[in-house]
C-alpha positions as CSV (number, residue, x, y, z in Angstrom):
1,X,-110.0,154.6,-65.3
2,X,-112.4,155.8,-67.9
3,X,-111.3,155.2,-71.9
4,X,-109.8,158.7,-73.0
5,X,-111.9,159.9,-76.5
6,X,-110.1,160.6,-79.4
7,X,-110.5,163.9,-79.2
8,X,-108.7,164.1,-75.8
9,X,-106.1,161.8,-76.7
10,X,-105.1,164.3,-80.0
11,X,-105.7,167.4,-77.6
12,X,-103.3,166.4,-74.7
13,X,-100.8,165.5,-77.7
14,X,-101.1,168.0,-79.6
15,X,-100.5,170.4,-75.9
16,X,-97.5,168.2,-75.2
17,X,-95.9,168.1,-79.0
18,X,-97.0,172.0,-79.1
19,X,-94.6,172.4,-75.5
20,X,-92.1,169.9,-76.4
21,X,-91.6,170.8,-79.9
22,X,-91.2,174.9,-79.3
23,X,-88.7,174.0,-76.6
24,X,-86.9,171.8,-78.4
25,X,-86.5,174.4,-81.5
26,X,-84.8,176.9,-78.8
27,X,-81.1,176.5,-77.8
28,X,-80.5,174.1,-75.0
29,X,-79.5,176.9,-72.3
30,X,-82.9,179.1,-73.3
31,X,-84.5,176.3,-73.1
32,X,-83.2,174.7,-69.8
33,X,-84.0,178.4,-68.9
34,X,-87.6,178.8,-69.8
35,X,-88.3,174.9,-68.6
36,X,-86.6,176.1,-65.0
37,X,-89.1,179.2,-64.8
38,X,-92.0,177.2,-66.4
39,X,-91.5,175.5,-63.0
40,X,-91.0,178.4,-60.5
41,X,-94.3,179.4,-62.1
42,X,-95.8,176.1,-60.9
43,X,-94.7,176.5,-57.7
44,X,-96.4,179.7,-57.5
45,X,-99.6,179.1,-58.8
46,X,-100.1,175.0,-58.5
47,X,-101.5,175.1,-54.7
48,X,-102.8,171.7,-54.8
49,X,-98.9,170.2,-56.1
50,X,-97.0,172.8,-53.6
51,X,-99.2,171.6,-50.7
52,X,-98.4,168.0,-50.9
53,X,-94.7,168.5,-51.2
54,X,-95.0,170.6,-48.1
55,X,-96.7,168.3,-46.3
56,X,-94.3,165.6,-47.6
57,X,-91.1,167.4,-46.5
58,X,-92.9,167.9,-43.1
59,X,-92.7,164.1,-42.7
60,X,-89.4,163.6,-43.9
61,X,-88.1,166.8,-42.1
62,X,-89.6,167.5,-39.1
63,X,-86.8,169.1,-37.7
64,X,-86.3,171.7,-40.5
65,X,-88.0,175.1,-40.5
66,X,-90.7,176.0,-43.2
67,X,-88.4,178.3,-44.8
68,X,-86.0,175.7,-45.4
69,X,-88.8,173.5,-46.8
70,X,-89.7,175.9,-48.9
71,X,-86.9,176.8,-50.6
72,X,-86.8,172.5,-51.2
73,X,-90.1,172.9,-52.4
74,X,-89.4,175.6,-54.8
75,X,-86.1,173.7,-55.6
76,X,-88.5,170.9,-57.1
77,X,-90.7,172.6,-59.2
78,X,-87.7,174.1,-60.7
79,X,-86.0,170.9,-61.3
80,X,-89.1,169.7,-63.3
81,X,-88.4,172.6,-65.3
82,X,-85.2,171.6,-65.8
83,X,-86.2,167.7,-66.6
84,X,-88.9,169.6,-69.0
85,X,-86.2,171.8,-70.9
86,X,-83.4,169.1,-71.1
87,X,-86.1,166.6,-72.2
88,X,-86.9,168.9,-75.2
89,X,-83.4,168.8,-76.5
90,X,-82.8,165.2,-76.2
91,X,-84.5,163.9,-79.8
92,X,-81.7,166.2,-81.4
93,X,-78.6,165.5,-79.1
94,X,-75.8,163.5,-80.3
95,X,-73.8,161.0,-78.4
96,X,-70.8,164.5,-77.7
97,X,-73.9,166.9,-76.4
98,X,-74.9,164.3,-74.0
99,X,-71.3,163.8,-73.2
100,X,-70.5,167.3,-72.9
101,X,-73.6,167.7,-70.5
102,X,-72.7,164.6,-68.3
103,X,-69.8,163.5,-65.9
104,X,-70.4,159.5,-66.2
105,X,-67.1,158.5,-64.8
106,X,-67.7,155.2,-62.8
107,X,-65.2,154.2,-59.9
108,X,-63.4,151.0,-59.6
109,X,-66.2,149.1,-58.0
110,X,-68.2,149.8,-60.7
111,X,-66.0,149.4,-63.3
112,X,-65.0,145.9,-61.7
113,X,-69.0,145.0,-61.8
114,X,-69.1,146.1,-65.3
115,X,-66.3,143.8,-66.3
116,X,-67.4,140.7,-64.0
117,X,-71.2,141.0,-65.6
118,X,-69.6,140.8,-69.0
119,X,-67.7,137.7,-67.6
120,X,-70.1,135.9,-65.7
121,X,-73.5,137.2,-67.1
122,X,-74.7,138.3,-64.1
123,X,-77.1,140.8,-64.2
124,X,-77.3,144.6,-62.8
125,X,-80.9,145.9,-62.0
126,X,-80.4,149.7,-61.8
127,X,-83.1,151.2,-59.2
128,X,-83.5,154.9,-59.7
129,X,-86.0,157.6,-58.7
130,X,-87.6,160.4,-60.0
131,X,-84.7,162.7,-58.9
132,X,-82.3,164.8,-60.8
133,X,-83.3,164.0,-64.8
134,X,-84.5,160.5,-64.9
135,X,-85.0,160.8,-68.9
136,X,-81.0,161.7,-69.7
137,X,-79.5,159.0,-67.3
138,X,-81.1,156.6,-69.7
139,X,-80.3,157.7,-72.8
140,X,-76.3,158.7,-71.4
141,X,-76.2,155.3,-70.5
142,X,-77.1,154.1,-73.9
143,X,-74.8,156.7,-75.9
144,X,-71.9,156.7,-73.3
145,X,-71.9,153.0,-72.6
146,X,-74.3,150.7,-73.6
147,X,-77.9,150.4,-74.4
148,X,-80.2,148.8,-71.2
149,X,-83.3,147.8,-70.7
150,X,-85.9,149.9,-68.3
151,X,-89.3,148.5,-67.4
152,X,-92.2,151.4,-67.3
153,X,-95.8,151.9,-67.4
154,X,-97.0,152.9,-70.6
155,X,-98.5,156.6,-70.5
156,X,-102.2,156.5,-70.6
157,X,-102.3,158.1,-74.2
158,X,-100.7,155.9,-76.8
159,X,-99.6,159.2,-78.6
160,X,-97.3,160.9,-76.1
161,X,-96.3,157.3,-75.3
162,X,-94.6,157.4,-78.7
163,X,-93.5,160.3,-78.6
164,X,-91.5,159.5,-75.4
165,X,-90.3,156.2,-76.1
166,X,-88.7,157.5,-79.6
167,X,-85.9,159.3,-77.7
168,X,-86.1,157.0,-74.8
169,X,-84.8,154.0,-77.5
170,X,-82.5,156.7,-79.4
171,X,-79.1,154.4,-78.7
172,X,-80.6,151.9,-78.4
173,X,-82.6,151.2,-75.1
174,X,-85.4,148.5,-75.0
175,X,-88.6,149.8,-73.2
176,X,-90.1,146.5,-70.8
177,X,-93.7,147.3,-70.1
178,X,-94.2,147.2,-66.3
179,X,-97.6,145.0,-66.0
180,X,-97.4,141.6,-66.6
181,X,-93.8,141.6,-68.0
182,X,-91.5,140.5,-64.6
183,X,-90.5,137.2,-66.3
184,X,-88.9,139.5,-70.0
185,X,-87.1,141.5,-66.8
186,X,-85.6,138.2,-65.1
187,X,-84.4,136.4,-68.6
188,X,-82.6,140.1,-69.6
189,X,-81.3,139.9,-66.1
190,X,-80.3,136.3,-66.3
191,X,-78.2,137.0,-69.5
192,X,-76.1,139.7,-68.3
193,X,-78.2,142.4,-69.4
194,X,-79.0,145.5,-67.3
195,X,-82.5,146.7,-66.2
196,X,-83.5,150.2,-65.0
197,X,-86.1,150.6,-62.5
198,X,-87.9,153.7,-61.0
199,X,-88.8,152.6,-57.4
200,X,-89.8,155.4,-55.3
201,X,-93.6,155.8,-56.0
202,X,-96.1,155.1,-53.1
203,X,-97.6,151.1,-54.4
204,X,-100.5,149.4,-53.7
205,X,-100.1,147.2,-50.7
206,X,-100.6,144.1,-53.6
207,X,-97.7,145.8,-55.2
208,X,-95.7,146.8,-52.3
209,X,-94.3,146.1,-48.7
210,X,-93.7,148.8,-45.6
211,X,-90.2,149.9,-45.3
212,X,-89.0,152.8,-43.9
213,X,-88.1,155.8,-45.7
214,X,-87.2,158.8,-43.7
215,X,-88.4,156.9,-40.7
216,X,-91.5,156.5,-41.8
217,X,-93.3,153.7,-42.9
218,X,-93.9,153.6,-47.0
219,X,-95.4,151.1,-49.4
220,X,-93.2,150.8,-52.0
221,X,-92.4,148.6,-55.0
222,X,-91.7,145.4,-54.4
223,X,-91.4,144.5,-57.6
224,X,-87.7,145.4,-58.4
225,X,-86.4,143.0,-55.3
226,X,-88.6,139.9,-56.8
227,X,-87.1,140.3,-60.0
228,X,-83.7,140.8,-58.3
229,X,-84.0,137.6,-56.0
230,X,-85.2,135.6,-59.3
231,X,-82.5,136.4,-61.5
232,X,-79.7,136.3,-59.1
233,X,-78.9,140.3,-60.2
234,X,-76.8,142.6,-57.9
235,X,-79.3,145.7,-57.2
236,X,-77.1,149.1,-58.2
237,X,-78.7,152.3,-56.9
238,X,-78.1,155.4,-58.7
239,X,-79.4,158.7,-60.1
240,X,-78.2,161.3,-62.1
241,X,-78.3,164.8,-60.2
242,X,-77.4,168.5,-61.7
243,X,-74.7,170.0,-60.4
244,X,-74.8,173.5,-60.3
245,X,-70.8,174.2,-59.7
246,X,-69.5,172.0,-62.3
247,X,-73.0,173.3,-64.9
248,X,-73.0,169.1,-65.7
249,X,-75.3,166.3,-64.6
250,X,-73.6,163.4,-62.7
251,X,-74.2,159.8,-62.4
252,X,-74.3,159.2,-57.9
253,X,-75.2,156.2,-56.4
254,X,-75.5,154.3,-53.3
255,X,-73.6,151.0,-52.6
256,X,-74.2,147.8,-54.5
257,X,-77.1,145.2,-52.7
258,X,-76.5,141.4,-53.1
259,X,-80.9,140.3,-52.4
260,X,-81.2,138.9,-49.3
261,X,-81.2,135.1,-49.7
262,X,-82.4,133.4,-46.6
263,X,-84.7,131.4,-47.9
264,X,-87.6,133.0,-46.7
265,X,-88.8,134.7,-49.7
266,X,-91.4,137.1,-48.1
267,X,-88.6,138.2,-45.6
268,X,-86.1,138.5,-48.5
269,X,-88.4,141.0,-50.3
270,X,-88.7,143.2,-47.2
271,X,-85.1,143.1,-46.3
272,X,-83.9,143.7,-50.3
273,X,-86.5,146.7,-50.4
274,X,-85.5,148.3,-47.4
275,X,-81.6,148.0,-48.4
276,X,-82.7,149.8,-51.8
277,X,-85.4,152.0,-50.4
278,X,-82.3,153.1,-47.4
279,X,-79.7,154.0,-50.4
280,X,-82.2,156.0,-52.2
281,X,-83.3,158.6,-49.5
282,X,-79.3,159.1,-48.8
283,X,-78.8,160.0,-52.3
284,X,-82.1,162.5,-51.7
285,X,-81.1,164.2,-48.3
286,X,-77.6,165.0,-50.3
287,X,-80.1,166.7,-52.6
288,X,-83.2,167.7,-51.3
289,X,-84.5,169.7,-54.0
290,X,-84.0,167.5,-56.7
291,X,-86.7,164.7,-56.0
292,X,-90.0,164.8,-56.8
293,X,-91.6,166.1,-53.5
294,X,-95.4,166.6,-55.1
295,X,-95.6,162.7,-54.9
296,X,-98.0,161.8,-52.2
297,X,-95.6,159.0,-51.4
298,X,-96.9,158.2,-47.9
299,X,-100.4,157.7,-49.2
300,X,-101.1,154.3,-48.2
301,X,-100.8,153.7,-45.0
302,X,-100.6,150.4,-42.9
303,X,-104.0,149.0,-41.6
304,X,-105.2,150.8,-38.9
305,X,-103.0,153.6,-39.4
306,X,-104.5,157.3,-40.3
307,X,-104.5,158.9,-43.7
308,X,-101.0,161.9,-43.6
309,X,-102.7,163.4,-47.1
């Protein structure tokens, strides 16, 4: 990818401080409010975007009609909005907004894994997707509970990178950067610490194995089980969804994943990313609209196989 110029880096931040900032100066529900029909609008006029999360929910639901995927469709665009709105009110919430926003409870299992990784500093590796609001189940974990540790890929402009990672860290979060940093991921890990991952982007087959997701084959991250296998972590899946009856966001995951330890470590991989991979997309089918559909996530395919895109 080409070097960004100066001028483009100040212009994109100066568009994304200009956005973030007037939303931010709003009240939180006319904010939330704008961000939601900021995204309807995309919906509407982003043909490119609304295309591929067509196309996508034709692959993961064949058998639903295209009404129904686009009212899913639509349902994302908005949720963006949502993400975009919330986002904007985050550098100014204190730990009781976020609390009186959220519904953190954690059941008994949880709680149990909480106590035993403060006892026998064993690691949790959180794998989470772009579903829901990504951005506030980080920071509610660091004002509710504790601070973590997420790895991420920098954004390509150094400026809205700082931007970002000021109210990521807020409470205390540590920002990992993604490339070249598995072995930071696996010490945290190894003493106890916890470690949020976003692992539903289409990889690189370097980067990534096939597993299924909705039945069909998907590259996806790999990364997240090597780091899980290395440090002996126990793999928690989870998001945090809106939830429109209660007006709060809640913290829902799938069941807790021991890696696969056979001792073939290519199979382990496979057989710890499926698991993951498995608990994610029954998170998403409870709430379609919520993930982030526009994601050509089938992109790469498996040799010999056709392009879907």
């Amino acid at each position: 990818m080409a070097k960004k110029s100066n001028f483009q880096v100040w212009l994109e931040y100066a568009l994304a401080r200009s956005v973030f900032g007037f939303l931010g100066m709003l009240p939180r529900g006319l904010a939330v409010s704008l961000g939601v029909a900021i995204g309807g609008l995309g919906f509407r006029l982003l043909g490119g975007l609304r295309r591929t999360a067509l196309k996508n929910l034709e692959i993961a639901f064949p058998e639903k009609s295209v009404e129904e995927r686009l009212k899913i469709a639509r349902g994302t665009f908005e949720n963006l909005g949502r993400v975009l709105g919330e986002a904007s009110q985050l550098p100014k919430s204190s730990v009781e907004d976020i609390a009186a926003i959220t519904e953190f409870e954690f059941d008994d299992e949880i709680k149990g894994l909480y106590r035993r990784v403060k006892a026998d500093k064993q690691g949790v590796l959180i794998v989470t997707a772009h579903m829901g609001n990504w951005e506030l189940f980080v920071l509610a974990f660091a004002a509710l509970y504790e601070p973590i540790s997420y790895l991420a890929r920098p954004i390509d402009n150094a400026r809205i990178e700082e931007m970002v990672t000021a109210f990521r860290t807020r409470f205390g979060n540590r920002p990992i950067n993604k490339s070249g940093s598995a072995m930071t991921a696996i010490a945290h890990l190894r003493e106890g610490g916890i470690l949020g991952i976003l692992a539903d982007v289409n990889a690189h087959p370097k980067e990534g194995v096939f597993v299924p997701f909705f039945g069909v084959d998907a590259c996806t991250p790999s990364g997240p089980a090597m780091i899980a296998l290395r440090s002996g972590a126990v793999i928690l899946p989870a998001v945090c969804v809106w939830d429109k009856d209660e007006r709060k966001f809640r913290f829902v995951r799938g069941r807790l994943i021991q890696p696969a330890d056979t001792g073939d470590r290519k199979a382990d991989i496979v057989t710890t990313t499926a698991e993951y991979t498995a608990e994610l997309e029954n998170i998403i089918r409870q709430y379609p609209g919520q993930w982030m559909w526009i994601h050509k996530r089938w992109k790469t395919r498996p040799k010999g196989e056709p392009e879907l895109y």
